[in-house]
C-alpha positions in Angstrom: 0.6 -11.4 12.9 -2.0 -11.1 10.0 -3.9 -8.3 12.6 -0.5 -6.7 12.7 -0.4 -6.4 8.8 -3.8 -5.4 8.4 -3.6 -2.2 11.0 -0.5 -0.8 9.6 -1.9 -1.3 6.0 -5.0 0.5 6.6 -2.9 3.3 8.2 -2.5 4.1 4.2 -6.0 4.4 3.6 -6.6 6.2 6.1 -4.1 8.8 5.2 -5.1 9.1 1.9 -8.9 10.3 3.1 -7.1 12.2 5.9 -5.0 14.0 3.3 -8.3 14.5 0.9 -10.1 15.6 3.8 -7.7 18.4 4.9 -7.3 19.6 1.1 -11.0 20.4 1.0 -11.7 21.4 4.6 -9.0 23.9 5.4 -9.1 25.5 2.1 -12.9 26.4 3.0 -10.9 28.0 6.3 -9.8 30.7 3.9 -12.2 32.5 1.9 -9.6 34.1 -0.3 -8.1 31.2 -1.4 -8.5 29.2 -4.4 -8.6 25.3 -4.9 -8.4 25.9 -8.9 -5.4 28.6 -9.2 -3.6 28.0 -5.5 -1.3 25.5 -4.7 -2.0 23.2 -1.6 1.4 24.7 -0.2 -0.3 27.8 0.5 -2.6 26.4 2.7 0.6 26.4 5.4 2.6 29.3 3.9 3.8 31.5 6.2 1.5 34.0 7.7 -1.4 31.8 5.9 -4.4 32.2 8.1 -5.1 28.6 7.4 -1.1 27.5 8.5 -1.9 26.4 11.9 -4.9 24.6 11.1 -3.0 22.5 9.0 -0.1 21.7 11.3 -1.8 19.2 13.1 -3.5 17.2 10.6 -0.7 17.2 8.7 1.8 15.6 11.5 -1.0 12.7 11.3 -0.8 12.0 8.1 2.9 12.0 8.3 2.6 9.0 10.8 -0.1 6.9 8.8 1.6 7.4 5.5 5.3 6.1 7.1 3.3 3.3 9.4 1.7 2.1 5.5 5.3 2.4 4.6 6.2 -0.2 7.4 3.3 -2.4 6.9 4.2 -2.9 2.7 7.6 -4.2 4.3 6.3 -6.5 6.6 3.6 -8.1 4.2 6.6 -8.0 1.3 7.8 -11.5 2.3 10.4 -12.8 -0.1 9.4 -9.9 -2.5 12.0 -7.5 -2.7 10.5 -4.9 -5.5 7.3 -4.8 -2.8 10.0 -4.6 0.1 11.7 -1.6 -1.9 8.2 0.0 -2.6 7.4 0.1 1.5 10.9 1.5 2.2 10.4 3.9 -0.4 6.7 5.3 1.1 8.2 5.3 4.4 11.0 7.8 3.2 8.4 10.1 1.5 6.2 9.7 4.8 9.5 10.9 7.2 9.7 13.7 5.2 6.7 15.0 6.9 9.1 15.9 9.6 10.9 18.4 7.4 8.1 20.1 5.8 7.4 22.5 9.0 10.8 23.7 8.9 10.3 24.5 5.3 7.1 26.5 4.1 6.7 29.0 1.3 6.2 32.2 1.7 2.9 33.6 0.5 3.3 35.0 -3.2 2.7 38.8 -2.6 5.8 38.0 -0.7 7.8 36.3 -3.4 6.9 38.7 -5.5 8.5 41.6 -3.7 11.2 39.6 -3.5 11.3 38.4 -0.2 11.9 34.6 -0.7 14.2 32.9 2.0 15.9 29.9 2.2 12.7 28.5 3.6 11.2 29.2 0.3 14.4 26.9 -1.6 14.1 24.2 1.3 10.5 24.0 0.3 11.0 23.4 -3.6 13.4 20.8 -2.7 11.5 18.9 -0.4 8.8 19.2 -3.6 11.1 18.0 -5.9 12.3 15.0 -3.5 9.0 14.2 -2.9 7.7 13.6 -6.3 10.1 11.7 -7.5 9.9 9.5 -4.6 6.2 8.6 -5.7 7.6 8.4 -9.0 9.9 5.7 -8.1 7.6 3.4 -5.6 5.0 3.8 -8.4 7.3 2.5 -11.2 9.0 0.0 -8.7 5.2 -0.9 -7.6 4.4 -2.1 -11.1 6.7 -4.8 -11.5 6.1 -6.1 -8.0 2.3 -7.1 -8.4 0.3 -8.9 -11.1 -0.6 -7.7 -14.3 -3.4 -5.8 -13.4 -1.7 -3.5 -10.8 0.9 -3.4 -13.2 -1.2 -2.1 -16.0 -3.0 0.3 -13.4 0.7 1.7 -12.0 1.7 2.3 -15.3 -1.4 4.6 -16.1 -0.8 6.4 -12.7 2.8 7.3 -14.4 1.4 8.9 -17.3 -1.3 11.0 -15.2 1.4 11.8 -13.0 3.7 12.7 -16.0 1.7 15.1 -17.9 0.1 17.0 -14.9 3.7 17.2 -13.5 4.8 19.0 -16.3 1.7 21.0 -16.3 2.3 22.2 -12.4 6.3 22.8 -13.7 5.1 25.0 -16.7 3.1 27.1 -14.0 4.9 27.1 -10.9 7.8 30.0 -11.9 4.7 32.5 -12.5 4.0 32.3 -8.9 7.2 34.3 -8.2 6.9 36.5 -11.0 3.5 37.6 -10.0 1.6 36.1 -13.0 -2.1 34.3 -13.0 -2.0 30.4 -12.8 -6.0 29.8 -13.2 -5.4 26.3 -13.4 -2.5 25.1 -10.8 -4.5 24.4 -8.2 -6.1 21.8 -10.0 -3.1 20.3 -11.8 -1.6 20.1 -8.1 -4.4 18.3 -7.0 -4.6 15.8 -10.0 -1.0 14.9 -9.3 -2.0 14.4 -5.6 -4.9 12.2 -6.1 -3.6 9.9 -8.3 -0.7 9.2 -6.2 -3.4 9.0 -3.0 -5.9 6.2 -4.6 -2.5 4.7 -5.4 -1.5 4.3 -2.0 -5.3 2.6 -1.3 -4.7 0.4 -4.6 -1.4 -0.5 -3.3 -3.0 -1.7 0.4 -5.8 -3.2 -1.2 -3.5 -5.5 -3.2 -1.0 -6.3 -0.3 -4.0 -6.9 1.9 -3.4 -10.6 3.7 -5.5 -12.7 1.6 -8.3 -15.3 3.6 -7.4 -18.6 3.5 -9.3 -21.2 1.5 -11.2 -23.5 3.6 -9.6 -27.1 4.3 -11.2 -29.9 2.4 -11.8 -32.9 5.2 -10.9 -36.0 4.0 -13.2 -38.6 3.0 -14.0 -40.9 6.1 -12.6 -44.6 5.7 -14.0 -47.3 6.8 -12.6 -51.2 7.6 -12.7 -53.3 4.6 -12.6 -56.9 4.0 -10.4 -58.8 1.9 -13.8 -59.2 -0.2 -14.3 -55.8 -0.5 -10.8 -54.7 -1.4 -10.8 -57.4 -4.4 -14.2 -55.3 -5.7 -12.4 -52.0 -5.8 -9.1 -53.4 -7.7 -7.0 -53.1 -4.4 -4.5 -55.7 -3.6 -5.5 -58.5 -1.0 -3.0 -58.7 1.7 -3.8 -61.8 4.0 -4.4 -60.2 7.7 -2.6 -61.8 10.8 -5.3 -63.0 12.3 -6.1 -65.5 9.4 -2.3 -66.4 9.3 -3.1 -67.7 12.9 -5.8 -69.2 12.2 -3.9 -71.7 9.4 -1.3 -72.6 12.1 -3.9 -73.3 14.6 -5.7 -75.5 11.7 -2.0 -77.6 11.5 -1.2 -78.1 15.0 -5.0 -79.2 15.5 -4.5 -81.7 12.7 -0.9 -82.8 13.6 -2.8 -83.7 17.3 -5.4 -85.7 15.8 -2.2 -87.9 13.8 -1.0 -88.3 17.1 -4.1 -89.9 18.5 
């Protein structure tokens, strides 16, 4: 079982160095495009020389991110803010499934105005998304110790402030207007939540058991011994039979 539990929990590392991995390789795919003032969402916009690249990749993290998901349930036990946490990662993991139906456009395209409903599907699915790791972040802090707790909490903020920094800049994307700095306060979000998804396996990770103590060996004891360590003498059969054996030897030899 424990086998079980460690394979599905590792599925979240591993899709958190996937994920890392695809962020860093695929945008070198695309020699116009930006890690500091792009979005990762314009690594698979439409038309995006780098979209089908990314397709596959991305299904794969989609899997290991919902199987981690599974695995927090299963090593939750009687723990029911833990339970909530892995049902909650497995929701944001399933949404993998939607994300293909829902790119962005790229943004000389918004600009002209040629958005679709592709383009709102894709800024709900964000929106959806976030707070989802909002939630099993918050929810993760009161279902571990204090430590956890104290390092969930700090994930919040981060995730807080470069949220709001990523809101400030996203409507200039439509509009046409420079965002030097999205890219990275994208990316901030992102890894926080990741090495919070490692943190979380780490902590749920089945624990070795201690090793067993063998008892002390015992040995027979006599009644002399058991007076010397304080125990209490309890006469033993055989010397019981031995007294009745004394008597009818001595009631034989009145006889005679």
């Amino acid at each position: 079982m424990d086998s079980s539990k460690k394979a599905l929990l590792a599925c979240g590392i591993l899709s958190s160095l996937l994920y890392v991995t695809m962020t860093v390789l695929i945008a070198r795919q695309w020699e116009e495009y930006s890690s500091l003032s792009q979005t990762i969402s314009e690594l698979s916009a439409i038309d995006a020389p780098t979209r089908a690249v990314w397709v596959v990749p991305g299904a794969l993290y989609t899997v290991l991110v919902t199987l981690f998901g599974w695995g927090v349930v299963k090593s939750a036990g009687s723990n029911r803010r833990l339970r909530a946490v892995g049902v909650l990662i497995a929701v944001y993991g399933s949404l993998g499934l939607v994300w293909p139906f829902a790119p962005m456009h790229q943004r000389e395209v918004l600009v002209a105005g040629g958005g679709t409903i592709s383009d709102t599907m894709h800024l709900t699915l964000a929106a959806v998304t976030v707070l989802l790791m909002l939630v099993a972040i918050g929810v993760g802090a009161a279902a571990l110790g204090t430590r956890f707790r104290v390092y969930s909490i700090v994930s919040l903020v981060v995730l807080l402030v470069f949220g709001v920094l990523t809101f400030l800049d996203a409507p200039k994307i439509d509009a046409g207007l420079p965002t030097p700095w999205i890219g990275v306060w994208e990316r901030v979000n992102l890894g926080v939540f990741l090495l919070w998804v490692v943190a979380l396996a780490i902590a749920v990770w089945p624990k070795v058991p201690s090793a067993t103590v063998a008892a002390p060996a015992t040995f027979p004891t006599t009644p002399r011994t058991r007076l010397r360590s304080g125990a209490p003498v309890r006469l033993s059969q055989p010397r019981v039979a031995g007294r009745r054996r004394e008597s009818a030897d001595a009631r034989t030899d009145s006889r005679r």
